[in-house]
N, C-alpha and C positions, 0 to 999 in steps of 0.2 A: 412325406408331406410336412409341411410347415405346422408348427406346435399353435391346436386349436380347443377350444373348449367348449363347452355346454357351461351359459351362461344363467340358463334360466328357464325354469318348464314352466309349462301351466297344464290345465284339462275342462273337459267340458263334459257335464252327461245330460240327457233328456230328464225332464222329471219324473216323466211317467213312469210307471217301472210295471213290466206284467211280466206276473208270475210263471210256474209251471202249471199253476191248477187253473190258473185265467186258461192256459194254452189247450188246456184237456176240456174246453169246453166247447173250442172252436174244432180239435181236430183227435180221431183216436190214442191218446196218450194218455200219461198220468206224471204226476211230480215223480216218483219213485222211478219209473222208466225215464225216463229225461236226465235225472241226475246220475243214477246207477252207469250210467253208459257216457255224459257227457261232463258230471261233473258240474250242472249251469241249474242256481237255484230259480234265476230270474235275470231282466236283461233291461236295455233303459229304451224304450220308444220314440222317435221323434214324432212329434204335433207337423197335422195337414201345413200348416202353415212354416216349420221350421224345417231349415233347408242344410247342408252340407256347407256350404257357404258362410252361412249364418253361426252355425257349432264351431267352425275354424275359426271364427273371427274373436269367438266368446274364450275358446284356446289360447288364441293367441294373446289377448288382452293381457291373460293371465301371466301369462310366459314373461310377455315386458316387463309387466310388475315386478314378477321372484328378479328379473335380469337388473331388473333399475334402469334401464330405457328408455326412450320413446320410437312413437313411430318413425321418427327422423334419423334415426340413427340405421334404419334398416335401407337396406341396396338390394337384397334377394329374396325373395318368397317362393317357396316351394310347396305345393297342396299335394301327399299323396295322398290319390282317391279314387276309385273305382265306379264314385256313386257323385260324380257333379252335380251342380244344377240344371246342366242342361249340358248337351253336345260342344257346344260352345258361346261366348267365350270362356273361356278355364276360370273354373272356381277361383286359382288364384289370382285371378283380375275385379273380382269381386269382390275379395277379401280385401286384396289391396284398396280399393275404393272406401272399402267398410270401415276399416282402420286408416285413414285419410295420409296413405304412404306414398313417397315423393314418385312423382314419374319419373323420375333416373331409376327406379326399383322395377329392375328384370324378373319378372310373375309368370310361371309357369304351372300346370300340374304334372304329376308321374302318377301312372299305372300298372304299379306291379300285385297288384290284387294288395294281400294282408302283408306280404314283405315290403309296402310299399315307404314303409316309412325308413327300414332300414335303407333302402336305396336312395330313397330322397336324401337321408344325413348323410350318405357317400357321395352323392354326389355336390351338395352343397360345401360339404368340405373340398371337394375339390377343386369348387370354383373359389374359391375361396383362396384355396393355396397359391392359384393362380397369379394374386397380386389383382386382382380386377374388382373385388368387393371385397366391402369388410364385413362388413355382418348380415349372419342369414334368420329369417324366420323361418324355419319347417315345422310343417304341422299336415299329422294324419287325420280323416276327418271323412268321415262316412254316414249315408242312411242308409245302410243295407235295407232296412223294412220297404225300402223301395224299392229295391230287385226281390224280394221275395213271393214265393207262391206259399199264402197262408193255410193251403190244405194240405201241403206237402209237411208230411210230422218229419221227413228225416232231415229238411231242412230249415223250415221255419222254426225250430226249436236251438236254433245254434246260434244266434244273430241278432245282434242287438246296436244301436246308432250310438255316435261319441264323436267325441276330437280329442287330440292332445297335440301339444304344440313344444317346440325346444327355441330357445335363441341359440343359435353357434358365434363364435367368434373368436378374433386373435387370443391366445392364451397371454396372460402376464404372469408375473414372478408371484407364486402363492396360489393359482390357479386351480379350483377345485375342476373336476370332470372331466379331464385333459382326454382328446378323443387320440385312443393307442393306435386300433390297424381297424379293417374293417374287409371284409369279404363276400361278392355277394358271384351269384348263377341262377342257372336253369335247367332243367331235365329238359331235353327233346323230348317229342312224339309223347308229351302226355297231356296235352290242353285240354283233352276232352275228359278229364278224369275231374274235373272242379268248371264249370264255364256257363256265363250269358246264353246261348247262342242265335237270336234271336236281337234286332234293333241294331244290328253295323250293318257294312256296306256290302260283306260276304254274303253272294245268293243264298235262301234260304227258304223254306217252304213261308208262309203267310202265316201258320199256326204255331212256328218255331217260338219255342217260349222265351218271353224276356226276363224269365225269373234265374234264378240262379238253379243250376243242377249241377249233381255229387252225386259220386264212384264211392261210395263212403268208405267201403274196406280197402281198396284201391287208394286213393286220398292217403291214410291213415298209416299205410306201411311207407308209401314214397317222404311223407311229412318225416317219420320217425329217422327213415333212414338219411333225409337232406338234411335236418337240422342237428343230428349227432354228428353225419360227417363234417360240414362246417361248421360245428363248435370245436371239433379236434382239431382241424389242422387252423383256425386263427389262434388256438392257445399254442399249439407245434412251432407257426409262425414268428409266433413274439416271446418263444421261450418259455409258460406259463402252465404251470400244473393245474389241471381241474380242480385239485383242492386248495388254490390259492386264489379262486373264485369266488368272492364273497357272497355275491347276489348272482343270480340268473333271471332276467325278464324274457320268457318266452312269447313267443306269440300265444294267445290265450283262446286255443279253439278246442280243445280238449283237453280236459284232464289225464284221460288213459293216455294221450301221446308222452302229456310232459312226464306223467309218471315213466313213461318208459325210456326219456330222454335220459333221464335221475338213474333209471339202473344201470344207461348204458355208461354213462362217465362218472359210473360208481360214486355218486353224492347226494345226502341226503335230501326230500322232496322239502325238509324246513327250507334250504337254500334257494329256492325258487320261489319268486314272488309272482302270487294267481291272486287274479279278482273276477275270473269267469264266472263264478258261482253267482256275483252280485253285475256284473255287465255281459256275459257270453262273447259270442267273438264277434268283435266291431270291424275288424279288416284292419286298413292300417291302423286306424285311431288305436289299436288295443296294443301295443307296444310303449307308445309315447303318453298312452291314459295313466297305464300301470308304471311308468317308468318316475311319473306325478306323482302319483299318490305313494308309492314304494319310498319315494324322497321324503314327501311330507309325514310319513307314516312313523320315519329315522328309522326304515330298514336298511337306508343306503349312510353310512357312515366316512367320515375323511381317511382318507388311503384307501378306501375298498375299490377292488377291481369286482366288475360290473359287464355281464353278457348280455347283449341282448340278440335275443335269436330265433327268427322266424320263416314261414316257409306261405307261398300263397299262389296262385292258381298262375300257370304258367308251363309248368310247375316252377315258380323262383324259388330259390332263398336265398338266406342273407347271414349276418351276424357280422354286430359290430362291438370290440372293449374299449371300456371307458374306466381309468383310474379316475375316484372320485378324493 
């Protein structure tokens, strides 16, 4: 593909933020069981009134800013999201409205559950490479609290709302974040291990829940084992030793997974940059949240090579490197 970069992130959180012990009041649990098992101190809530839409849009502002931008300068908007505003139109027609971006800008959403943000930057680079646009906004961007069932502790306890947002663009000479290779798939026959099932078009009983349901042990080994094998073979790929990984942003759904990513490609867990503890897993937004704040934090330094590597109900995953 034609030499592209990451011009500029931003992110967005809800203000709210509820705890573990707010959570042990609504449903049988306790802070000590929540973190022991998932690693998540607390998570950030969206307001009745704030929408998935509206998180993207506050993302993306930011994004322009770090890139030096404006909205005139964008041709692509990509929303990954699992949790729109509504059926349709796509979040990202909304967004594009919100940030007042030219109608020649081609607005779509993807839904690949929590990998989605990885695939959305794969595939806007690729439209990209095409010669048909110059620059894209992607941005992941979720109210999970709106698929969730709050009496359910194995789930409502994992899940918290966000955005984060990337500019991509032509790379120039001096270029920080230059995007290397990128790799993404799917496990067959395991949809029903992570899923809605309930509110599409697939017959379904009337009481079919719309909230989200988890295989949790099931989940937990398929995740371990997608996201180690494609972190290996995109380093295999591009020639690149695990320990010449500076940073690793994983998808941020559990602790025991990433921990278990860290032993399998034998690298220390400092190398991995987690904020689950303070947002839990937002879906896609939690790749491109933490990939914001990881920057702004100067966890991510010039020359570091940079994974970012997630897995999300489909079963997808992904994993894309970025020399920064």
């Amino acid at each position: 593909m034609s030499a592209h970069a990451i011009l500029g992130s931003g992110s967005y959180a809800p203000t709210r933020i509820v705890t573990n012990d707010e959570l042990s009041q609504r449903v049988e649990t306790s802070d000590e069981w929540i973190f022991t098992r998932t690693g998540i101190r607390e998570r950030r809530i969206a307001g009745p009134d704030e929408s998935t839409s509206q998180m993207a849009s506050a993302a993306a502002r930011a994004a322009l800013a770090d890139a030096k931008l404006s909205p005139a300068d964008i041709d692509l908007l990509i929303v990954a999201t699992m949790t729109p505003d509504m059926p349709m139109p796509a979040a990202a027609c909304l967004v594009q409205t919100e940030l007042g971006l030219s109608a020649d800008t081609a607005c779509f959403d993807l839904n690949a559950a929590c990998t989605g943000f990885v695939y959305a930057l794969d595939t806007a680079w690729a439209m990209l490479a095409s010669g048909r646009y110059r620059t894209a906004l992607v941005i992941g961007a979720e109210k999970v609290s709106s698929v969730i069932d709050w009496s359910d502790r194995t789930t409502c306890v994992l899940f918290g709302d966000g955005a984060g947002a990337v500019v991509l663009g032509s790379a120039v000479e001096g270029s920080r974040a230059r995007l290397i290779g990128s790799k993404l798939g799917s496990i067959p026959a395991t949809s029903s291990a992570l899923m809605t099932p309930g509110g599409g078009s697939a017959p379904a009983s009337p009481d079919a829940p719309k909230c989200i349901t988890m295989k949790g042990k099931e989940v937990f080994k398929l995740a371990v084992r997608a996201m180690d094998d494609v972190a290996r073979e995109i380093l295999v790929a591009h020639n690149i030793a695990p320990s010449e990984v500076a940073c690793i942003i994983p998808h941020q759904a559990n602790r025991r997974i990433i921990e278990a990513i860290a032993q399998y490609l034998e690298l220390p867990l400092e190398r991995f940059f987690i904020n689950l503890d303070r947002f839990g897993n937002t879906s896609a937004a939690s790749i491109p949240l933490a990939l914001d704040e990881a920057r702004r934090a100067g966890r991510i330094k010039s020359g570091d090579v940079v994974l970012l590597v997630a897995f999300g109900a489909g079963l997808t995953y992904g994993a894309t490197l970025v020399r920064f």
